[in-house]
C-alpha positions in Angstrom: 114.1 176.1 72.0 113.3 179.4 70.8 116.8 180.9 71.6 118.3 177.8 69.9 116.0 178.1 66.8 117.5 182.1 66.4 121.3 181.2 67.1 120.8 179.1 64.2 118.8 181.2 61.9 121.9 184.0 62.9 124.3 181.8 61.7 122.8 180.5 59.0 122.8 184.6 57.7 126.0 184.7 58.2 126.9 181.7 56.2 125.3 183.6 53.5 126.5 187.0 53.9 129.6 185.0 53.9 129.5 183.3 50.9 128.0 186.7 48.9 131.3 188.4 50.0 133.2 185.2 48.7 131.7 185.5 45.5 131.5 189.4 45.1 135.4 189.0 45.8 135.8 186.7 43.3 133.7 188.2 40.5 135.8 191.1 40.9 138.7 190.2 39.1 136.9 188.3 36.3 134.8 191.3 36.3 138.1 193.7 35.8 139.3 191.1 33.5 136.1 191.3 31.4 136.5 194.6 31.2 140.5 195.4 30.1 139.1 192.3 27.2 136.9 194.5 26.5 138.9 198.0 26.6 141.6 196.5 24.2 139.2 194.9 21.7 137.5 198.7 22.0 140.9 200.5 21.1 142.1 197.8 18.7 138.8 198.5 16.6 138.6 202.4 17.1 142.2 202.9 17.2 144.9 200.1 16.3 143.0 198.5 13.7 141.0 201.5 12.3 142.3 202.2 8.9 141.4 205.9 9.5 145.0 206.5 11.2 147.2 204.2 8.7 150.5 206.6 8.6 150.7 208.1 4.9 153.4 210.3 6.0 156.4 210.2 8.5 158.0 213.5 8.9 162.0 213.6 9.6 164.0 216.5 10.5 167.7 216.2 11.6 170.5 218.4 12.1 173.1 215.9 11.0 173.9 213.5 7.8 171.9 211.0 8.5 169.3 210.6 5.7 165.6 209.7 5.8 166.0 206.2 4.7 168.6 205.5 7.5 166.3 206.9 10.0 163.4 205.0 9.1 165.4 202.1 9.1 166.7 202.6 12.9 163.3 203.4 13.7 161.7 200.3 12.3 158.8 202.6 11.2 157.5 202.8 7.4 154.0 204.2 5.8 151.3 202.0 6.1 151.5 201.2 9.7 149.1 202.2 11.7 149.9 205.0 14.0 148.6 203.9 17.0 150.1 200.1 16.7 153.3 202.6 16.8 154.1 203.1 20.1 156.7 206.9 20.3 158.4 205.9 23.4 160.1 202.3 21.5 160.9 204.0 18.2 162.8 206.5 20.4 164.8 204.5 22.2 165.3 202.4 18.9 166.8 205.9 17.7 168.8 206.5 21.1 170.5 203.2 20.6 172.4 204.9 17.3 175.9 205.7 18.7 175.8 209.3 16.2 172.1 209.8 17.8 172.1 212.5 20.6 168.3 213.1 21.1 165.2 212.1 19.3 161.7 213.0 19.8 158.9 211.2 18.1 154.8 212.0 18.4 151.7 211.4 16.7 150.4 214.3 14.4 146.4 212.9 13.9 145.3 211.1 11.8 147.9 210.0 9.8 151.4 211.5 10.3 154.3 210.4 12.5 156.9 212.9 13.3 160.5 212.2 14.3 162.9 214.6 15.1 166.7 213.7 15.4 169.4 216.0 16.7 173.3 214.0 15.7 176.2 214.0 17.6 179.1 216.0 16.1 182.7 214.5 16.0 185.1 217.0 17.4 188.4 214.8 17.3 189.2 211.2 16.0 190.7 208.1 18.4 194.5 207.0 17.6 197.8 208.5 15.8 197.8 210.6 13.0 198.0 208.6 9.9 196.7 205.7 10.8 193.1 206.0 9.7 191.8 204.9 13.2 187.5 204.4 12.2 186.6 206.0 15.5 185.7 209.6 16.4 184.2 211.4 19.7 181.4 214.0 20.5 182.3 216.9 23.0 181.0 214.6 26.1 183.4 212.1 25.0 180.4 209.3 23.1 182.4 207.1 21.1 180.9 207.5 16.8 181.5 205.3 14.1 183.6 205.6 10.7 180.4 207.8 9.3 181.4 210.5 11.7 185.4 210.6 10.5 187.2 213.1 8.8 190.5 213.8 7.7 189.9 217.5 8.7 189.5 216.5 13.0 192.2 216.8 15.1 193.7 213.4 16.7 193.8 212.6 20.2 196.2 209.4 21.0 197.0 207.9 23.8 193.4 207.2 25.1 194.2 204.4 27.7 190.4 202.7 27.3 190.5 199.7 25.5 188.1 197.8 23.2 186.3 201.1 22.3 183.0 200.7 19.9 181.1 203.1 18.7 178.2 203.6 21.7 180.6 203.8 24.5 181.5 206.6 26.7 185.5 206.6 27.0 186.1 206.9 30.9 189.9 208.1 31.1 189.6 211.5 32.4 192.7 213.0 30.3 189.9 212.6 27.1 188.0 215.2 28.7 190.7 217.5 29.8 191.7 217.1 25.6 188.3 217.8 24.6 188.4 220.9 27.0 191.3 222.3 24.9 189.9 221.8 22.1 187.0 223.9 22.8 188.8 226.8 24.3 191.0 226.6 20.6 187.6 226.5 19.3 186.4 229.9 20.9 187.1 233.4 18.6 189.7 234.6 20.1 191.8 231.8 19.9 190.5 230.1 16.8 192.7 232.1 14.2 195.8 231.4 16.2 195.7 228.2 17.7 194.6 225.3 15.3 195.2 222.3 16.5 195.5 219.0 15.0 197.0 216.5 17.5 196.4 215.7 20.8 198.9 213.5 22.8 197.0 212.6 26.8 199.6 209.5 27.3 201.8 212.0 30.0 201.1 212.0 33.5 201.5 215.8 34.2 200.8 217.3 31.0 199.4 217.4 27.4 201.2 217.4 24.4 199.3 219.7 21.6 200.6 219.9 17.9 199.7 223.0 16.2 198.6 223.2 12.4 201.6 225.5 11.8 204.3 223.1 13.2 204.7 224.0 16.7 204.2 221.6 19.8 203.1 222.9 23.1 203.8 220.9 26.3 200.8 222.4 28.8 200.1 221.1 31.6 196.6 220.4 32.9 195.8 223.3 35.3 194.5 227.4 34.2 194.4 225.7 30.4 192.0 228.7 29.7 194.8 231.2 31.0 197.8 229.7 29.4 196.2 229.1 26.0 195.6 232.7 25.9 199.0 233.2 27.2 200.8 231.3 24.3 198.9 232.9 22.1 200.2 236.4 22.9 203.7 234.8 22.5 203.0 233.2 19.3 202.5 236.8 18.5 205.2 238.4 20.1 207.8 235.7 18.0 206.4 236.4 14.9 206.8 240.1 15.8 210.4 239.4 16.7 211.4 236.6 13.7 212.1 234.1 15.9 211.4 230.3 15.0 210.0 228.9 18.0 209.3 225.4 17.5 208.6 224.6 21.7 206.4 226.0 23.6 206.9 224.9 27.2 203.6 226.2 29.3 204.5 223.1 32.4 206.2 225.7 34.7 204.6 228.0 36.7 204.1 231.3 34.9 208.1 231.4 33.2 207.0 230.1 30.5 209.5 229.6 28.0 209.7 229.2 23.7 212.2 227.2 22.4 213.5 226.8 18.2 214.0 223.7 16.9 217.8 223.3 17.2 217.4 223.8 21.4 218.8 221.1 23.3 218.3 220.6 26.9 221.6 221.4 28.8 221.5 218.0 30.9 221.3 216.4 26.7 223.7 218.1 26.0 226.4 216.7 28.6 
């Protein structure tokens, strides 16, 4: 009787120590619950609510053309919000998804200023054939830029085999870049005076075909650019020196590289 009498009172503890874990288990996440309620009603009134941090100024700063009132715009930001209801990380990636935007960093400045800071992308070269007023530019890396970013004054690249291009996109044929790489080594001072150049041609397999602000077209093939750009412009130099009225500059062979005036015709034409 006795031992029957404790094996009952031992499980009848257990029951409850059972049933006390049950319930501790299940207060926990009301309790958790309870207290994130309570944690957001606590921030809303010191914080997202407290007219203490209303913005009554936003700061901009970019390195480009676009203007305050476009910013602002693409931010979705204005004075009178309240700073903290403003969350940096969204209004930046609102501001990354600008094709002409490169970076953008935005912070809080207490207790009332928000601070953006925009660096553009700059259009080296527009899309298409000269002349044809083709809306779309490109950045160094090769971003895609809207008509804002056009002028009459950048170089033309044609023959771009992408299709469908909009301003945000990234064009993907590889002869854009090797383009863009020529323009920068024309870009660099010692090549800058003597090589302008204002077309671009990528549509050849083997080659690129440049047009020169002074008239000439070079054929140059993709591999040393750096070497043969230099090259050509020593003989750009050396026909000027001479007279002669190169219109050709052939820089596809393999180190004869050759200048040819306007009235040259091929031998094989010829026959």
């Amino acid at each position: 009787m006795l031992k029957a009498a404790a094996s009952a009172d031992r499980r009848r503890t257990r029951r409850r120590l059972a049933w006390r874990w049950l319930a501790l288990l299940a207060g926990i996440p009301l309790l958790l619950g309870g207290l994130a309620w309570g944690g957001a009603l606590a921030w809303r009134a010191m914080f997202s609510e407290n007219d203490f941090f209303v913005i009554r100024q936003i700061e901009v700063t970019t390195d480009g053309s676009l203007g305050r009132g476009h910013i602002l715009e693409y931010a979705r930001v204005s004075e009178g919000m309240n700073l903290f209801a403003v969350d940096p990380k969204s209004v930046r990636d609102l501001l990354m998804s600008v094709p002409v935007v490169g970076q953008a960093q935005v912070g809080r400045r207490l207790p009332d200023t928000l601070v953006i800071d925009v660096t553009e992308r700059v259009a080296v070269a527009r899309l298409g054939r000269a002349g044809s007023g083709s809306p779309l530019a490109v950045d160094a890396q090769g971003h895609v830029l809207g008509p804002s970013s056009v002028r009459a004054s950048l170089p033309v690249i044609a023959g771009v085999r992408d299709v469908g291009l909009r301003p945000g996109d990234v064009v993907k044929d590889p002869m854009l870049a090797e383009a863009l790489q020529v323009l920068d080594l024309c870009t660099r001072p010692e090549l800058r005076a003597e090589l302008a150049v204002t077309t671009i041609g990528v549509g050849g397999e083997d080659h690129l075909d440049v047009g020169l602000a002074t008239g000439e077209q070079v054929l140059l093939s993709r591999e040393e650019m750096e070497e043969k750009l230099d090259k050509l412009r020593r003989m750009r130099r050396e026909a000027r020196r001479r007279g002669l009225d190169l219109a050709v500059y052939d820089m596809t062979v393999e180190r004869n590289y050759v200048g040819r005036p306007a009235a040259w015709k091929d031998p094989a034409e010829r026959d």
